[in-house]
C-alpha positions as CSV (number, residue, x, y, z in Angstrom):
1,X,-43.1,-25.8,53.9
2,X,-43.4,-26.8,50.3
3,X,-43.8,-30.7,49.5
4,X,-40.1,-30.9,48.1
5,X,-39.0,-29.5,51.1
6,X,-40.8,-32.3,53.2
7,X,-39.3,-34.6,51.2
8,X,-36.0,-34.1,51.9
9,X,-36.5,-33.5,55.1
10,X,-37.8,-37.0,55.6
11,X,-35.0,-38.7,53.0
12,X,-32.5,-37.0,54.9
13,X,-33.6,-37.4,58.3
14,X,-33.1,-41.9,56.9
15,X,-29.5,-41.4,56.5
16,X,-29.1,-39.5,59.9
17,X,-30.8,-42.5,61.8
18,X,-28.0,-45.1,61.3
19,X,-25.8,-42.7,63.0
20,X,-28.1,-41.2,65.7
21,X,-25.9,-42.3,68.1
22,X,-22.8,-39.9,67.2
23,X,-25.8,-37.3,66.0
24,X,-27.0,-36.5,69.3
25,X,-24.0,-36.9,70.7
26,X,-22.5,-34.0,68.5
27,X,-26.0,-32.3,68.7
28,X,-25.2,-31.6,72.4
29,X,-21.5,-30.8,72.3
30,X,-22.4,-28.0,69.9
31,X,-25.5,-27.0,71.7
32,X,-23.6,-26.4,74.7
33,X,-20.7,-24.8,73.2
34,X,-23.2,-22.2,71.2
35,X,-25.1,-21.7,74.1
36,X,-24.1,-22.4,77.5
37,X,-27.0,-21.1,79.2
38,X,-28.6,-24.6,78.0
39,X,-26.4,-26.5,79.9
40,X,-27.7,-26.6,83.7
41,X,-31.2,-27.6,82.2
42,X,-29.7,-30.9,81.7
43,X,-28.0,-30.8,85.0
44,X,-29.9,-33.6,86.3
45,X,-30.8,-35.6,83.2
46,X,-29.6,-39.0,82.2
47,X,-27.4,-37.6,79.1
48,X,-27.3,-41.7,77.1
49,X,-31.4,-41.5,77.6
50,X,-31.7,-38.2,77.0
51,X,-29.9,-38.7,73.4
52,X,-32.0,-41.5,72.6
53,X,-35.3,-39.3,73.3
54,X,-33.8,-36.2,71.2
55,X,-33.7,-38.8,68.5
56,X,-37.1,-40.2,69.1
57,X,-38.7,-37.0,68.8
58,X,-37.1,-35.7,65.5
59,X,-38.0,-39.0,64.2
60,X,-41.2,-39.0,65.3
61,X,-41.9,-35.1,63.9
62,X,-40.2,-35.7,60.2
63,X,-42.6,-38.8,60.1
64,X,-45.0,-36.8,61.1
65,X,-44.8,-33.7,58.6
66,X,-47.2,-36.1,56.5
67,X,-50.0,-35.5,59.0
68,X,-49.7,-32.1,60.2
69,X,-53.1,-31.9,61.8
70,X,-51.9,-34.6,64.0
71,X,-47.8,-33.7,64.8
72,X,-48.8,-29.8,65.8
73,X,-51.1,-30.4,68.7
74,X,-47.9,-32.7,69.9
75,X,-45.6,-30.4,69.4
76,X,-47.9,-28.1,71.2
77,X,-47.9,-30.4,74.1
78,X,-44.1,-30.6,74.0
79,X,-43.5,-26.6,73.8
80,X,-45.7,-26.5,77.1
81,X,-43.5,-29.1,79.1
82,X,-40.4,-27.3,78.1
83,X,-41.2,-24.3,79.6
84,X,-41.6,-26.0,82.9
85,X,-38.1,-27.3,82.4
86,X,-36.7,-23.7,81.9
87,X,-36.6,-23.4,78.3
88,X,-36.9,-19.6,76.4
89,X,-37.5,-18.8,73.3
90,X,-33.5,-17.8,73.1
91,X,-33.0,-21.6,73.5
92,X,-34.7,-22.8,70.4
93,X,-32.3,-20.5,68.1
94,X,-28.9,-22.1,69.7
95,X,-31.1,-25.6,69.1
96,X,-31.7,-25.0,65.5
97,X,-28.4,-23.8,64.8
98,X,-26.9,-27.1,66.7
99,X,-29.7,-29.0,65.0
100,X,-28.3,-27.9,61.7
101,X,-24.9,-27.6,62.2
102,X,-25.1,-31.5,63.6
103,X,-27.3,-32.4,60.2
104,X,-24.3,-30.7,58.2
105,X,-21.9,-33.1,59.9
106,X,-23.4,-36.3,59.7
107,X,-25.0,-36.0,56.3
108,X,-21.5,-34.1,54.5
109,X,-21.7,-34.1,50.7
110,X,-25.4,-34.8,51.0
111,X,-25.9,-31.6,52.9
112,X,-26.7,-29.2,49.9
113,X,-28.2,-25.8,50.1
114,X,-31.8,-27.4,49.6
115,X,-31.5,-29.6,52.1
116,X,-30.9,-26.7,54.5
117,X,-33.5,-24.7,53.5
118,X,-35.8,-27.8,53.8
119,X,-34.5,-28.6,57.1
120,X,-34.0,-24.5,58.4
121,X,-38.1,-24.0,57.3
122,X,-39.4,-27.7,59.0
123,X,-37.3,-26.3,62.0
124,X,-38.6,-22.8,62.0
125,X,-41.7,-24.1,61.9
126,X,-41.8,-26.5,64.8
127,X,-40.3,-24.5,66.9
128,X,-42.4,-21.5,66.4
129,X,-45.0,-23.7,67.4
130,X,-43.7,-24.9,70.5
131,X,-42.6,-21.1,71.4
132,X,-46.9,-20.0,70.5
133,X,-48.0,-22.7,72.6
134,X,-45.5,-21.3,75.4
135,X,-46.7,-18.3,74.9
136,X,-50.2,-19.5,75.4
137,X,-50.0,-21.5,78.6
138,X,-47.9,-18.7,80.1
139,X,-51.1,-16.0,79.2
């Protein structure tokens, strides 16, 4: 992940937030059209609460690409309680391709071919993360 690439990450990720709302909301129509597998591990979840918190978290991991020795351990962390909530490795492909097909739709004209790149490569690398640490606690 090259600076530039953080940086629009992060300047994206601001016009994303006013919408968030309609974001997750699309994030999760596509996730569960692309992948329906995904579907019954939200079976007993709070879907309005559950939106909020995917929010929370991208927010909070885009802020965080400024501190990385900080954001991996807690991305760690969060690879480790997905896998107790049935999440594979499959899953986090059909969640980046949701992730950015949702970023495509919200952000439009401002979704340029560097912006996906920035945004494929900060994804690719927080979920490889969270799939190593699965990886780890299931050794």
């Amino acid at each position: 992940m090259t600076l530039k690439q953080k940086q629009l990450v992060q300047s994206t990720w601001e016009k994303v937030v006013p919408i968030s709302e309609v974001a997750a909301t699309l994030f999760y129509g596509r996730l569960f059209e692309l992948d329906p597998s995904t579907r019954p591990l939200f079976k007993h979840t709070n879907m309005p609460e559950q939106r909020k918190k995917l929010m929370h978290i991208i927010g909070m991991a885009v802020n965080g690409l400024n501190t990385l020795d900080q954001l991996i351990p807690a991305v760690s962390n969060l690879g480790r309680r997905h896998m107790a909530y049935g999440v594979s490795d499959e899953h986090y492909t059909s969640v980046g391709k949701a992730l950015i097909w949702t970023l495509e739709q919200g952000l439009g004209a401002d979704f340029t071919l560097e912006v996906r790149e920035a945004w494929t490569t900060v994804y690719g690398l927080l979920a490889d993360t969270m799939k190593n640490a699965t990886a780890r606690a299931a050794a």
